[in-house]
C-alpha positions as CSV (number, residue, x, y, z in Angstrom):
1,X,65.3,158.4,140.2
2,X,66.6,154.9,139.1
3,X,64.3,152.3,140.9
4,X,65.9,148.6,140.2
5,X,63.1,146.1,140.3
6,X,65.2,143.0,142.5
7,X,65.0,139.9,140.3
8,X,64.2,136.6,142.2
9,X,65.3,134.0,140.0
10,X,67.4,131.0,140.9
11,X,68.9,128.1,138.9
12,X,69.9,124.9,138.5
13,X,71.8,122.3,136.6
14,X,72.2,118.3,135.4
15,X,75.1,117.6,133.1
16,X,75.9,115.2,131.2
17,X,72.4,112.9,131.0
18,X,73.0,110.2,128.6
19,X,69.8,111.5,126.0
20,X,70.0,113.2,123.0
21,X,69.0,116.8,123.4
22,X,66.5,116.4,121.2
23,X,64.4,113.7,122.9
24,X,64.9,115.8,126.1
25,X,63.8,119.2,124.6
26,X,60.6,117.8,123.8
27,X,59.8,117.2,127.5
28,X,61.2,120.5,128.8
29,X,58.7,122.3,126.2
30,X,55.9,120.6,127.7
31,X,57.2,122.3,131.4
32,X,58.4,125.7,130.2
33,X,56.6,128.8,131.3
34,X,54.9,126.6,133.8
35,X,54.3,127.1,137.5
36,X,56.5,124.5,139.5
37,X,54.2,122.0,141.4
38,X,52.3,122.1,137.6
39,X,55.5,121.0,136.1
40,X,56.3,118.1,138.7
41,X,52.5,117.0,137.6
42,X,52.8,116.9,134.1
43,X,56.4,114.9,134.3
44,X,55.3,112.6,136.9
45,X,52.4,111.3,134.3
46,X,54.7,111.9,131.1
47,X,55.2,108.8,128.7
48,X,58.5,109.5,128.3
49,X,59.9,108.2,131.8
50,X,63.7,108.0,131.8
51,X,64.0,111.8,131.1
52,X,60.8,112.2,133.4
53,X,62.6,111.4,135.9
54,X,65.6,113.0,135.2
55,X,64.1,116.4,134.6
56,X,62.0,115.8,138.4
57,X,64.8,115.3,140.4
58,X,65.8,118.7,138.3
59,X,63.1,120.8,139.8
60,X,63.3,119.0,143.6
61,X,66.6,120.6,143.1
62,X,66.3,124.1,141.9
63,X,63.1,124.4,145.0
64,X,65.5,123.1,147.4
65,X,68.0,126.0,146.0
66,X,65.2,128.4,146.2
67,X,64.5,127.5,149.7
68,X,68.1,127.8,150.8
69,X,68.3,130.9,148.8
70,X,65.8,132.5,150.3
71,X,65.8,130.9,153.9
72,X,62.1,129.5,153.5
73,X,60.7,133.3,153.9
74,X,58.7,133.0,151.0
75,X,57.2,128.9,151.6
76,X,53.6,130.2,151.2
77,X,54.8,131.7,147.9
78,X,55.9,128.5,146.6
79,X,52.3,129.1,144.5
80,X,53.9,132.0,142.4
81,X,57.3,130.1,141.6
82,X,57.6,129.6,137.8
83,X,59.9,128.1,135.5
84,X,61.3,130.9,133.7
85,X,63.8,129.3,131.3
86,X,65.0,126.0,130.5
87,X,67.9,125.3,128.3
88,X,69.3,121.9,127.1
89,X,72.4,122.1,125.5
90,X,74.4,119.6,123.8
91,X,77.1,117.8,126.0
92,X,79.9,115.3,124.8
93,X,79.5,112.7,122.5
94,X,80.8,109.2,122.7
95,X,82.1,107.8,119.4
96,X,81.8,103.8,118.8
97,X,82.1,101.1,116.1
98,X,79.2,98.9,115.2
99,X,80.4,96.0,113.5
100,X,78.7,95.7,109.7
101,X,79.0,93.5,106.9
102,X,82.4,92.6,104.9
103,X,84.7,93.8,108.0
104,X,83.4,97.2,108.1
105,X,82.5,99.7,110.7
106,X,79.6,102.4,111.1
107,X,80.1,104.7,113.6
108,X,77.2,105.0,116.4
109,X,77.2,108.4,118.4
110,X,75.8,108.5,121.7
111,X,74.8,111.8,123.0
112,X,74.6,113.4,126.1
113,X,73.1,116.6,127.1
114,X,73.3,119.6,129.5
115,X,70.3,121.1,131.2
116,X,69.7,124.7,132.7
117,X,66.8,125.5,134.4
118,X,65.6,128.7,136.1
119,X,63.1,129.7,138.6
120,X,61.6,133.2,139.3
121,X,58.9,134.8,141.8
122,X,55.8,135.6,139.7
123,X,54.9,138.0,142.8
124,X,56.1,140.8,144.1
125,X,58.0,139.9,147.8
């Protein structure tokens, strides 16, 4: 007898936020493995506000898709919501010329980055 446990996990995304994937990974591995309203905590008092902020709006996101998901059966369960995985992948980067001494150029890149988060039920439903 094959018994499927049914996976609860839902997702989100943000693409293309002008900061390097680096500054934003060190964020995301503060919240990772976290439950959510602990991970809206620790980025609400996080130093590093523009990615904060970013990353908030994130999770207000992938609970709203949860809720949808689920059609707000499992609101008292909102306690056992975790953040399973997040990813932050690199995204397109914008090329430009700084202007340096003796008519030259240096080339500045500006990154960007994509973000994948995902949100599973700790308990059983």
């Amino acid at each position: 007898m094959n018994t499927k446990k049914k996976l609860n996990i839902v997702s989100a995304s943000l693409n293309r936020v002008r900061s390097s994937p680096r500054k934003i990974r060190l964020i995301a591995n503060l919240i990772r493995n976290k439950e959510i309203q602990n991970a809206l905590d620790i980025l609400t008092y996080s130093n590093k506000k523009k990615i904060s902020i970013f990353l908030k709006k994130l999770l207000l996101s992938l609970l709203s898709n949860w809720k949808i998901k689920y059609n707000n059966k499992y609101s008292d369960n909102d306690k056992f919501l975790f953040i399973k995985n997040i990813q932050v992948n690199q995204g397109k980067t914008l090329k430009r010329l700084r202007p340096v001494p003796q008519g030259r150029g240096h080339r500045i890149r500006k990154r960007s980055s994509h973000v994948i988060v995902f949100l599973e039920n700790r308990k059983e439903m």
